[in-house]
C-alpha positions in Angstrom: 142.9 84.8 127.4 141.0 84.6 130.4 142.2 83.5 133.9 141.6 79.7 135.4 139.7 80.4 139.0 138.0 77.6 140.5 134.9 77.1 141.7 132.3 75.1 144.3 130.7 73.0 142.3 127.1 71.9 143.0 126.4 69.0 145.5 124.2 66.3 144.3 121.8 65.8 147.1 122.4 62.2 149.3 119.6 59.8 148.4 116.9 60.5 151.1 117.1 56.9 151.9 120.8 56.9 152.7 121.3 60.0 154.7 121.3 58.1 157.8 123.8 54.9 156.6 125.6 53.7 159.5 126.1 50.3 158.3 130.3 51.4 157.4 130.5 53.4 160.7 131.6 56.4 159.4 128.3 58.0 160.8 130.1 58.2 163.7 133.0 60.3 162.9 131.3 63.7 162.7 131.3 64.1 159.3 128.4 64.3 156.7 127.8 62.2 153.4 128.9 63.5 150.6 126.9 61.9 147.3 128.9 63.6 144.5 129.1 67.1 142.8 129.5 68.6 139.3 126.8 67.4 136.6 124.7 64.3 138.1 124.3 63.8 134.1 128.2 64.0 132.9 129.3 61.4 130.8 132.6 61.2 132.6 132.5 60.5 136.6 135.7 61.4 138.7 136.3 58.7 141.6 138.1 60.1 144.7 138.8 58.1 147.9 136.3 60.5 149.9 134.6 64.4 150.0 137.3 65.9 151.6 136.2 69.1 153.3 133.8 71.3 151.4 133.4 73.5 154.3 135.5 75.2 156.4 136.2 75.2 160.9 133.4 78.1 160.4 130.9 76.0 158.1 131.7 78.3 155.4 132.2 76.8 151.8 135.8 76.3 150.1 137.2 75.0 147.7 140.0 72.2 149.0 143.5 71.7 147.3 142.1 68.6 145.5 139.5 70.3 143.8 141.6 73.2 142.9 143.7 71.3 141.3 141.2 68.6 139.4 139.2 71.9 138.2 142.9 73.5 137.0 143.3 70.1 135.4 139.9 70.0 133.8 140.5 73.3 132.0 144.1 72.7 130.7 142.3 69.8 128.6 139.2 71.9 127.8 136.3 69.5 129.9 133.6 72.1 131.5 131.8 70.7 135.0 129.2 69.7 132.9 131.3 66.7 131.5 132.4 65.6 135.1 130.7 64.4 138.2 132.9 63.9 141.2 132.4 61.2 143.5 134.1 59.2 146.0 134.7 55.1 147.9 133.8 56.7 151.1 131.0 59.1 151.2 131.5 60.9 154.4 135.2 61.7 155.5 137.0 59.9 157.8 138.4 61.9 160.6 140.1 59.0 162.8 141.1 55.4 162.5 138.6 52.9 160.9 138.8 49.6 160.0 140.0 50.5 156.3 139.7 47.5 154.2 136.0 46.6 155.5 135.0 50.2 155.6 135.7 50.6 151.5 134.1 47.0 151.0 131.2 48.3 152.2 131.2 51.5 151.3 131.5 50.3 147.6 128.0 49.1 147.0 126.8 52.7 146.9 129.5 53.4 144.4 128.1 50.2 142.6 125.3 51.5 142.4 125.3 55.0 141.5 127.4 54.0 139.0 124.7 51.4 137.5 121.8 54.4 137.5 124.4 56.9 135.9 126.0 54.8 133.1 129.4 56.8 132.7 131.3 57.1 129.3 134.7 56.7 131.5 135.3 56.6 135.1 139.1 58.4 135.9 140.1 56.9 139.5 142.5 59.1 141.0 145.1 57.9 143.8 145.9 54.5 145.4 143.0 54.2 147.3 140.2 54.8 144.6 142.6 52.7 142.4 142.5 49.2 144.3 139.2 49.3 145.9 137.4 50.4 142.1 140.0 47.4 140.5 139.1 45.3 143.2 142.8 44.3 144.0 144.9 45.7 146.2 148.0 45.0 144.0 146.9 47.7 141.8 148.6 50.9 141.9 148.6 54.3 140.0 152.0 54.3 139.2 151.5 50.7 136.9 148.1 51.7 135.4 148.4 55.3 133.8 149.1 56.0 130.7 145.8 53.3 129.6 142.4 52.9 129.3 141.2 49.9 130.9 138.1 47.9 131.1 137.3 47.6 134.8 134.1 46.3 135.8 132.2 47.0 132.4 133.9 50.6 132.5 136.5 52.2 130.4 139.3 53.5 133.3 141.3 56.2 133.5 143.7 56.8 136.3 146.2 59.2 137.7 147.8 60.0 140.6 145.8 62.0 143.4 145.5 65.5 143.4 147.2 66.0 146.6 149.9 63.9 145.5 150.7 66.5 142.4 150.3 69.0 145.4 152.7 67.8 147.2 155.1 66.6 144.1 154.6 69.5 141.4 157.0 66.7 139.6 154.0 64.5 139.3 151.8 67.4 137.0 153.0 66.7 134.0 151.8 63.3 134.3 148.6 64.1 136.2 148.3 66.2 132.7 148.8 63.5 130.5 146.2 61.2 132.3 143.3 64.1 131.7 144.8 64.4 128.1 144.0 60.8 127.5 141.0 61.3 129.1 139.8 64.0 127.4 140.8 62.5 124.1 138.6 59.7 125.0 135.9 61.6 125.4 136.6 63.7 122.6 136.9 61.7 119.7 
């Protein structure tokens, strides 16, 4: 049996045209945009709240807690990065306050549109965050959705908590498991 070890998956390059968004403000925090990563072509599209770091103080690739533990994920339930595409509400990460609830508005018509050219099977939101502003409701939670697949927005839905949450709570991987089973059998049968 071979051994799990995660990997940086590739970047999909920013649409030339967008590089240089400044309409949400987050162009002014330092931080770059981050379009998405995995297969551009996967049938299933993994929704974060943002990139995270992909680098590190040095500029030198790494692979962040959340990804380590969405790729460990992935592999219990036997998806390959070809099925999934990571991307996020945000596109560039936030590294001090922000206006929160406009910010994600606005920041969701990129989303809306990506996810328009790509045409997912499923979309699996992951976390609070990706949760309310993909539902459009911030009464939504993880914690009430899981377990289902949901129609949101012409998409079948998957959620679960977020990564860093099961970090933090090893409690919570036993249910972070069951939400990629269910996705997986989704996108299995």
């Amino acid at each position: 049996m071979s051994v799990f070890c995660p990997s940086l998956w590739p970047e999909d390059p920013t649409p030339e045209q967008l590089k240089s968004c400044s309409e949400c403000g987050l162009d002014k925090h330092g931080s770059r945009m981050v379009w998405g990563e995995g297969n551009p072509e996967a049938p299933i599209i993994i929704l974060l709240d943002n990139p995270g770091s992909r680098e590190d103080r040095e500029n030198k690739p790494f692979i962040c807690g959340t990804r380590q533990t969405l790729q460990h994920a992935a592999n219990e339930v036997g998806l390959k990065v070809d099925d999934l595409y990571v991307t996020y509400i945000l596109k560039r990460k936030p590294t001090r306050a922000y206006d929160k609830e406009l910010t994600r508005n606005i920041c969701m018509d990129h989303l809306k549109q990506q996810l328009q050219s790509k045409q997912p099977q499923l979309i699996f939101c992951f976390g609070n965050v990706a949760v309310q502003s993909f539902f459009q409701s911030a009464e939504k939670d993880v914690k009430s959705l899981r377990g289902n697949i949901h129609d949101t927005n012409g998409y079948k839905t998957v959620v679960a908590y977020h990564p860093l949450a099961v970090r933090r709570r090893p409690n919570l991987w036993p249910l972070f498991l069951e939400d990629w089973k269910l996705a997986a059998d989704y996108y299995f049968k």
